[in-house]
C-alpha positions, 0 to 999 in steps of 0.5 A: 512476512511483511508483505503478507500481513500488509495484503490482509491487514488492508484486504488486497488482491494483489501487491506490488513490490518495489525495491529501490537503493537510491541516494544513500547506500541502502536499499528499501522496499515499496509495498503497494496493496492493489485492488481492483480498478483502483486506479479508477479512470486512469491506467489501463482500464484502471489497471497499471503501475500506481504512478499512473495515478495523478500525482496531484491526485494521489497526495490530495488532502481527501485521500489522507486517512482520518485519525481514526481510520489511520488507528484502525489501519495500524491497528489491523496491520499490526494485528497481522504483524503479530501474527505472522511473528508468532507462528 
């Protein structure tokens, strides 16, 4: 369910799913909506796993969404949330 309102909420055309149980004894879930050559110039022909990405790249201050980009990114996936909650 998640998964699903996180594809629409941020307009993937796919997703990855990562489950992982490191450390503490729990598990826990990556949910990674891909799109397109979003891995631009690296990967393969801009496909592959996201840790391709540079890391430096990747946790760089201009891939930081703004305030307001952030609200609207909440906004659209909680949005999707309770729809799927409702149904």
């Amino acid at each position: 369910m998640v998964a699903e309102a996180v594809y629409h909420a941020f307009g993937a055309e796919k997703m990855n799913y990562e489950l992982l149980g490191n450390g503490d004894t729990h598990l826990h879930w990556h949910l990674f909506p891909r799109k397109e050559n979003d891995l631009g110039e690296y990967g393969n022909h801009g496909k592959g796993p996201v840790w391709w990405y540079p890391m430096e790249q990747m946790y760089d201050e201009t891939n930081c969404p703004s305030p307001e980009e952030l609200e609207k990114m909440k906004t659209a996936l909680k949005r999707e949330l309770d729809k799927r909650i409702s149904e």
